[in-house]
Every structure is written in structure tokens, then in C-alpha cells.
N, CA, C and O atoms as a GROMACS GRO file, in nm:
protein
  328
    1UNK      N    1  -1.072  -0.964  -1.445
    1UNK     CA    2  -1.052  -0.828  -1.488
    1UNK      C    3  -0.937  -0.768  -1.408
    1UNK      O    4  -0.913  -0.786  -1.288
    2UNK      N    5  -0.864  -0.686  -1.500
    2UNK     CA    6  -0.719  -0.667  -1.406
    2UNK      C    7  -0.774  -0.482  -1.322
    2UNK      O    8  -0.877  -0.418  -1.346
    3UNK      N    9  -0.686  -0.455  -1.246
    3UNK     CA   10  -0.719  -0.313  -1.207
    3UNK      C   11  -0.631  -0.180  -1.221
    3UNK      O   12  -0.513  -0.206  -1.200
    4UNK      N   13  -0.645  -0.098  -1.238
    4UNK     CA   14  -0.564   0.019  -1.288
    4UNK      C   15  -0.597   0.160  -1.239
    4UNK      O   16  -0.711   0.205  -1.225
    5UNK      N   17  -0.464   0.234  -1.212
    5UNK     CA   18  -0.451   0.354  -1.229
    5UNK      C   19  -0.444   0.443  -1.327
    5UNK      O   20  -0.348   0.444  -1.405
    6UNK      N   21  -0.555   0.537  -1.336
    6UNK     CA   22  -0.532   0.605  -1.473
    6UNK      C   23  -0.496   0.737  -1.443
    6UNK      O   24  -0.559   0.806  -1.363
    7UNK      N   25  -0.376   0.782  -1.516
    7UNK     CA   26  -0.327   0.916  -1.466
    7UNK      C   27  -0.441   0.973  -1.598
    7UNK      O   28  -0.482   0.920  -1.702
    8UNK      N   29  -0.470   1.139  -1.515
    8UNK     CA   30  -0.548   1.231  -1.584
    8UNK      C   31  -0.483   1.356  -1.556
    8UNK      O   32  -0.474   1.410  -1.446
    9UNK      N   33  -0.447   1.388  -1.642
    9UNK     CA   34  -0.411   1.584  -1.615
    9UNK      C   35  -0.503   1.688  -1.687
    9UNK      O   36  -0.554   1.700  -1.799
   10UNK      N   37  -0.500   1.758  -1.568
   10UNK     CA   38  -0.597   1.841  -1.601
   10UNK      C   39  -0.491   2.032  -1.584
   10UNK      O   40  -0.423   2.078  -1.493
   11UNK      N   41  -0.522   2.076  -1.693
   11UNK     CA   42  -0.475   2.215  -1.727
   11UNK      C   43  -0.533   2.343  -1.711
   11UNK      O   44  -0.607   2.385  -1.800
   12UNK      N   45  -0.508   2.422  -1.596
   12UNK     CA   46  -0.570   2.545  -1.568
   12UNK      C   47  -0.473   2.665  -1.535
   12UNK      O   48  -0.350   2.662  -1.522
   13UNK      N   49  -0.524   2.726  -1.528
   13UNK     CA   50  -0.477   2.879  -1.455
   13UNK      C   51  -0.496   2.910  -1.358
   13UNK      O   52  -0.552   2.834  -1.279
   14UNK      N   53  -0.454   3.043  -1.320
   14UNK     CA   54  -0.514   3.112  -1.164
   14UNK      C   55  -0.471   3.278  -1.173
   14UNK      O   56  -0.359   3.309  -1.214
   15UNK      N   57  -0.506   3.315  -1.158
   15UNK     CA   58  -0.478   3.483  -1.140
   15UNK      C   59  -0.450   3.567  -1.053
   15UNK      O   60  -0.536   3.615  -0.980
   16UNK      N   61  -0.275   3.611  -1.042
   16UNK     CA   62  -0.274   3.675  -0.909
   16UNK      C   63  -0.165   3.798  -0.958
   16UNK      O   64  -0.090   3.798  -1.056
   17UNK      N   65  -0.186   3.907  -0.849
   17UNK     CA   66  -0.071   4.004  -0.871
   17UNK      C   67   0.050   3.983  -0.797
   17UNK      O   68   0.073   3.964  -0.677
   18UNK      N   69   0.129   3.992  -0.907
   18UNK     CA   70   0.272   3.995  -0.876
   18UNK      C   71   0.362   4.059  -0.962
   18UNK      O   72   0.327   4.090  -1.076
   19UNK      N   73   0.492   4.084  -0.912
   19UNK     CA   74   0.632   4.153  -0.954
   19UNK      C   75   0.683   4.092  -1.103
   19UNK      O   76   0.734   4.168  -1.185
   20UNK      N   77   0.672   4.002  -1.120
   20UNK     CA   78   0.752   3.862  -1.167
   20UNK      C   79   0.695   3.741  -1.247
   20UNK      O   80   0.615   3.680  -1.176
   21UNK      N   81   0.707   3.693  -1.351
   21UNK     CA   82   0.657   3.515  -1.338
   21UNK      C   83   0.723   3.448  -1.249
   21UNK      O   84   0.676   3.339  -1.216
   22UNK      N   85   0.848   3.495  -1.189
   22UNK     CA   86   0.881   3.352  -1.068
   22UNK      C   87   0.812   3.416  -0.972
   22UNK      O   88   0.763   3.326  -0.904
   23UNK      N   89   0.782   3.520  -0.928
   23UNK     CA   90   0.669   3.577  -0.811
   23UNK      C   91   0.570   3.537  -0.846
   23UNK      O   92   0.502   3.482  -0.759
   24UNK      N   93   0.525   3.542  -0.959
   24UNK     CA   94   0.392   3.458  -0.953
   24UNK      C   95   0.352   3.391  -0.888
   24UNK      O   96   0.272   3.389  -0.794
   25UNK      N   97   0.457   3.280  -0.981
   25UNK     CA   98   0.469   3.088  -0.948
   25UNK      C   99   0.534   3.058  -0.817
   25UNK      O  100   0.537   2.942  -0.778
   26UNK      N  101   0.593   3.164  -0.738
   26UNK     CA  102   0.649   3.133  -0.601
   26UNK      C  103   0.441   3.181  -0.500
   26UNK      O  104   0.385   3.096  -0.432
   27UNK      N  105   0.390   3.297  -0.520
   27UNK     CA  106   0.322   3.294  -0.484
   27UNK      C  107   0.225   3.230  -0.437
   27UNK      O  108   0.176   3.234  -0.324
   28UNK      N  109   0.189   3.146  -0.556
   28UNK     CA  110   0.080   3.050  -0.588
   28UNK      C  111   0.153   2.940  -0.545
   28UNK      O  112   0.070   2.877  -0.480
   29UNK      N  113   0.265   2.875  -0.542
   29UNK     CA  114   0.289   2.765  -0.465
   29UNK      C  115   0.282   2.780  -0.349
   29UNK      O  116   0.219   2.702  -0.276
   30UNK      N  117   0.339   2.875  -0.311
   30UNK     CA  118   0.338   2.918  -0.119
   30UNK      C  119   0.163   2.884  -0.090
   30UNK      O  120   0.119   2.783  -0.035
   31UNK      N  121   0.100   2.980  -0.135
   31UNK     CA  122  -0.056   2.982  -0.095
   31UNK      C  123  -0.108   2.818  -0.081
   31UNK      O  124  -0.165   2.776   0.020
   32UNK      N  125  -0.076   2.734  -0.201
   32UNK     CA  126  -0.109   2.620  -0.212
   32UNK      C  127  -0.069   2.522  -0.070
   32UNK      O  128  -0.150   2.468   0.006
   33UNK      N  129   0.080   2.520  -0.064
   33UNK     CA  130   0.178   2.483   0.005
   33UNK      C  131   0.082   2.529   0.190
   33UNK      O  132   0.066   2.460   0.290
   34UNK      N  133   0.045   2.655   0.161
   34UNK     CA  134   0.008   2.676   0.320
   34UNK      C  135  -0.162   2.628   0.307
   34UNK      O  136  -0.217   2.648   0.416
   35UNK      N  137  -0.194   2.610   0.273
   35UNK     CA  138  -0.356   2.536   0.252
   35UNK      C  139  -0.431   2.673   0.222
   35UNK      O  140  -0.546   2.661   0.266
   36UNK      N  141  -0.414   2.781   0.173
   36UNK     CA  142  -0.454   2.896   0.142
   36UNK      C  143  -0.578   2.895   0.101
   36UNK      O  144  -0.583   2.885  -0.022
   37UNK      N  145  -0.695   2.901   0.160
   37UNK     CA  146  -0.875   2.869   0.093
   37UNK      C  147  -0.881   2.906  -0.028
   37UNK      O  148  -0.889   2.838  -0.131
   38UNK      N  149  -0.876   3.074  -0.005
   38UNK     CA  150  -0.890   3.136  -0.165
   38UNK      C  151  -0.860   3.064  -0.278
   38UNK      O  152  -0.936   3.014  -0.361
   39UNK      N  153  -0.678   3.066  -0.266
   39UNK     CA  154  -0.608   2.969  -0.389
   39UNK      C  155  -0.678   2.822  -0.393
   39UNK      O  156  -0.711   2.799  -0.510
   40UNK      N  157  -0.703   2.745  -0.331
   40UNK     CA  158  -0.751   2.633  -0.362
   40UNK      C  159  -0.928   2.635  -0.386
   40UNK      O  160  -0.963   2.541  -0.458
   41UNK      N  161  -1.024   2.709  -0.348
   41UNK     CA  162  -1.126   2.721  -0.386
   41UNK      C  163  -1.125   2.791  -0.578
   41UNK      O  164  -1.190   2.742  -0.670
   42UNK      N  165  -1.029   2.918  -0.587
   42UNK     CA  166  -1.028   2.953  -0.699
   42UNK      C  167  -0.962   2.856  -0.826
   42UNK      O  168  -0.970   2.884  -0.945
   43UNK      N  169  -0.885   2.719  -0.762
   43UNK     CA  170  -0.862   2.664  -0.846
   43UNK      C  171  -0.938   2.520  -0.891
   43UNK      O  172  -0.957   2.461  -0.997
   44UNK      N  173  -0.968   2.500  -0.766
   44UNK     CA  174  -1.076   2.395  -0.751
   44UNK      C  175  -1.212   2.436  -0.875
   44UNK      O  176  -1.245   2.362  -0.968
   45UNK      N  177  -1.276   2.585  -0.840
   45UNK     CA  178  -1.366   2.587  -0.944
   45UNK      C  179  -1.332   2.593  -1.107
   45UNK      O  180  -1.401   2.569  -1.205
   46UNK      N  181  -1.199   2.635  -1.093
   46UNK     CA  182  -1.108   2.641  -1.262
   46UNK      C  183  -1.058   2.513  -1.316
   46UNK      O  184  -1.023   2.497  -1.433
   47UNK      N  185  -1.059   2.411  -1.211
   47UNK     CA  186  -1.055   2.284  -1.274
   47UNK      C  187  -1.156   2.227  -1.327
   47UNK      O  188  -1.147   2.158  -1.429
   48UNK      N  189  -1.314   2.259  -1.234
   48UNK     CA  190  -1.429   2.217  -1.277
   48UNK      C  191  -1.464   2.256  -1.426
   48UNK      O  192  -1.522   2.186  -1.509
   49UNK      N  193  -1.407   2.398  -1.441
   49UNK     CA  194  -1.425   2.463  -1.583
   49UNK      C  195  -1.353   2.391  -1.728
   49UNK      O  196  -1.399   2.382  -1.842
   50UNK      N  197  -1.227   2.348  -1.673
   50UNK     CA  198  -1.141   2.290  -1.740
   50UNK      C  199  -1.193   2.139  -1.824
   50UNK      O  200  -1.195   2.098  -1.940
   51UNK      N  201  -1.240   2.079  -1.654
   51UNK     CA  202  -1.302   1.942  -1.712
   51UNK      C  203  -1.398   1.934  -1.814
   51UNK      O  204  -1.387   1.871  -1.919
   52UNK      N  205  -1.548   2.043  -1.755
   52UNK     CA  206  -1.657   2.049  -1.849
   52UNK      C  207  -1.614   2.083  -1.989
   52UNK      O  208  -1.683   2.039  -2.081
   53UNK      N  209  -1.466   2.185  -2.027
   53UNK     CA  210  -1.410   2.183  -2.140
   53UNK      C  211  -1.332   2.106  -2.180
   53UNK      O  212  -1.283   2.143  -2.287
   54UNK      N  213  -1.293   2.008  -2.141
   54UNK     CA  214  -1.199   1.917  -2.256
   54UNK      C  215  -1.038   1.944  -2.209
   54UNK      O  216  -0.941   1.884  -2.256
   55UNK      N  217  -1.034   2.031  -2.124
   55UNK     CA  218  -0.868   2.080  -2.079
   55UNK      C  219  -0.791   1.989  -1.991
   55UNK      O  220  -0.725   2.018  -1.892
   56UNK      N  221  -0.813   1.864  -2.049
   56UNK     CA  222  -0.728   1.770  -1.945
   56UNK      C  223  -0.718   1.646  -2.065
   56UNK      O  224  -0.785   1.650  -2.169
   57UNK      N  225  -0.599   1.510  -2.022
   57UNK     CA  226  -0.524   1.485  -2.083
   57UNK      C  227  -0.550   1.344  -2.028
   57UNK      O  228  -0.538   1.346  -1.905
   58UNK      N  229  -0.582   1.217  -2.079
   58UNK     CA  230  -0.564   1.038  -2.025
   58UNK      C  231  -0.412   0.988  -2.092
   58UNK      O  232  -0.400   0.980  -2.214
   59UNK      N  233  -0.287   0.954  -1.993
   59UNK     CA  234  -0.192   0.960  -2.034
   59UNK      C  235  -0.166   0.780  -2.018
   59UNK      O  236  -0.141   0.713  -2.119
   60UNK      N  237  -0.175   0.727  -1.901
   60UNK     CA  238  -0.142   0.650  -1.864
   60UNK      C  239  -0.228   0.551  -1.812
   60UNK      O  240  -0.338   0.583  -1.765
   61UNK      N  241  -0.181   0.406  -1.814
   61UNK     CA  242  -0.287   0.298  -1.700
   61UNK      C  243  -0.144   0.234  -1.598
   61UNK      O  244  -0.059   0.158  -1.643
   62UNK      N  245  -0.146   0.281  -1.475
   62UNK     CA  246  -0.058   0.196  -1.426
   62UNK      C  247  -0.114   0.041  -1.349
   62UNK      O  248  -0.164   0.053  -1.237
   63UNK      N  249  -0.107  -0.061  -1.392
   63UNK     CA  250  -0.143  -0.202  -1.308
   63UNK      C  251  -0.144  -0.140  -1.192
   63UNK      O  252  -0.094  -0.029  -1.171
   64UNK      N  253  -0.237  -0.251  -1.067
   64UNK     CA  254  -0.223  -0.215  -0.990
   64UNK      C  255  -0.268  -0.365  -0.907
   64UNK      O  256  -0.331  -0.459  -0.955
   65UNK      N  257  -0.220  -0.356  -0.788
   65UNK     CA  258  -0.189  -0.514  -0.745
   65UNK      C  259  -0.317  -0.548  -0.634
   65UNK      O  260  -0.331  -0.658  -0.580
   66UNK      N  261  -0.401  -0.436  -0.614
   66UNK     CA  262  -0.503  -0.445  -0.564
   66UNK      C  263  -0.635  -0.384  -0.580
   66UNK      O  264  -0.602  -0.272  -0.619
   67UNK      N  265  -0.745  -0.384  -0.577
   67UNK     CA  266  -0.841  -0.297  -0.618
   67UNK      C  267  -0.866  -0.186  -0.595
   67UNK      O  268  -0.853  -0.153  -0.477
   68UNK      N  269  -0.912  -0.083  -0.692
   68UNK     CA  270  -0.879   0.106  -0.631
   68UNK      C  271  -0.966   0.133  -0.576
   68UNK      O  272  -0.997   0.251  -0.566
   69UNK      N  273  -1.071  -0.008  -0.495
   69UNK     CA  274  -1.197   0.063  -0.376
   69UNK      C  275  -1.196   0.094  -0.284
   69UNK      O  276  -1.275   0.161  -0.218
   70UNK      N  277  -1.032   0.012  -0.248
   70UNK     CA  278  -0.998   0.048  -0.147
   70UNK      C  279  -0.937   0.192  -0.093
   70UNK      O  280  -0.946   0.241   0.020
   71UNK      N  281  -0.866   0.249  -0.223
   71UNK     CA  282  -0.795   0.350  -0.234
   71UNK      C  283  -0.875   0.491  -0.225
   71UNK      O  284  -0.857   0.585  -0.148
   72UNK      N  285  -0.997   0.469  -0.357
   72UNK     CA  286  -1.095   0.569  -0.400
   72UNK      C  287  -1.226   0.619  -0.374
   72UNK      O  288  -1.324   0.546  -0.391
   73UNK      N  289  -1.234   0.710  -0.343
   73UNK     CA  290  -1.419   0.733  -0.323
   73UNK      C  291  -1.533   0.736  -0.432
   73UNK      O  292  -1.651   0.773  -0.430
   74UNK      N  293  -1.450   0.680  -0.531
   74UNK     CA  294  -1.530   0.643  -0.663
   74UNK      C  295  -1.665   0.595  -0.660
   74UNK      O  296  -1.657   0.475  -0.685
   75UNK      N  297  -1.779   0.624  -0.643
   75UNK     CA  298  -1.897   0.528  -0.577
   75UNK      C  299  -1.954   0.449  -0.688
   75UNK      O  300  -2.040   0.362  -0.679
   76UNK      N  301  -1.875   0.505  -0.825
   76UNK     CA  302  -1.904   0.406  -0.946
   76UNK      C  303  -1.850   0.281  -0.950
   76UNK      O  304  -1.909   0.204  -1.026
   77UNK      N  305  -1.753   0.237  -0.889
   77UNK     CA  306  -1.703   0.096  -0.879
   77UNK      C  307  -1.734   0.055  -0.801
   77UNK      O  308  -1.675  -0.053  -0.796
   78UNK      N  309  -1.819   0.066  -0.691
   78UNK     CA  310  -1.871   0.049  -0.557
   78UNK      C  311  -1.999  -0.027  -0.601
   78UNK      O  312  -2.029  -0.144  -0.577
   79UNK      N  313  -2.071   0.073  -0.676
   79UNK     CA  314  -2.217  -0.009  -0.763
   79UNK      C  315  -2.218  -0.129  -0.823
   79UNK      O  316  -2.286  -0.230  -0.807
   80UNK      N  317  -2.090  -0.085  -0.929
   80UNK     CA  318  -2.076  -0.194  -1.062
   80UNK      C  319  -2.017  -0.336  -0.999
   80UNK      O  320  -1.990  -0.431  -1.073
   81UNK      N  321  -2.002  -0.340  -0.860
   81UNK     CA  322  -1.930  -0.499  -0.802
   81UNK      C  323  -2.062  -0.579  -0.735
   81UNK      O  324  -2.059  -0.697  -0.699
   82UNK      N  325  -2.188  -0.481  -0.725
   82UNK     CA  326  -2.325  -0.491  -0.636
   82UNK      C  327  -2.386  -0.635  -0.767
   82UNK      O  328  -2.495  -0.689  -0.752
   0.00000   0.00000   0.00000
């Protein structure tokens, strides 16, 4: 069995006040960029929302030259080798 990377995107929002859409999007990167709790807790739970809805995307499998158990905290591939 070969092993793979599967890219997944997942599509959300976040809500903040600002001047601008590039103030926005400068905002929200900065916050991100500085490990900002808020911003990453408020997006963290908007991804969860996203997933349980369908707001994300299986684009890709990239090969991969070694197994992703090593890589991942997946505990589902961890089982399925038991």
C-alpha cells in the first residue's frame, strides 16, 4: 500500500473592526502572525463549524516516501497497522 498526503482546505471567516479590507486582512494576519489567543481560538472554533458543514475542499494526494505516522498524530493509522 503506497502512502499519501492529502491536501484539505478548509474555508472560514473571522470578524474584526477595521478602517479597510486591507486593514482587515493586515489585522488578522498580524494577530495570527503574533500567536494572538483570541484570533486563533475564534478561528479554530469557525473551522470546527466549517468542517461539521461541508466548507472545506479534498484537492490533492501527494506520494509520500515514508509513512505519515511518523509525521501525524492521526491515532487512526496508529490502530489500523495493530
Amino acid at each position: 500500500m503506497n502512502t499519501y498526503n492529502v491536501v484539505v482546505s478548509v474555508s472560514t471567516t473571522v470578524c474584526i473592526d477595521a478602517e479597510s479590507p486591507d486593514d482587515a486582512i493586515e489585522k488578522v494576519s498580524q494577530a495570527l502572525n503574533n500567536g494572538d489567543v483570541n484570533m486563533s481560538t475564534d478561528i479554530a472554533n469557525n473551522i470546527g463549524y466549517s468542517m461539521r458543514n461541508g466548507h472545506y475542499e479534498v484537492t490533492d494526494a501527494i506520494p509520500m516516501d515514508e509513512d505519515c505516522d511518523e509525521d501525524s498524530d492521526n491515532e487512526e493509522n496508529d490502530e489500523s497497522e495493530e
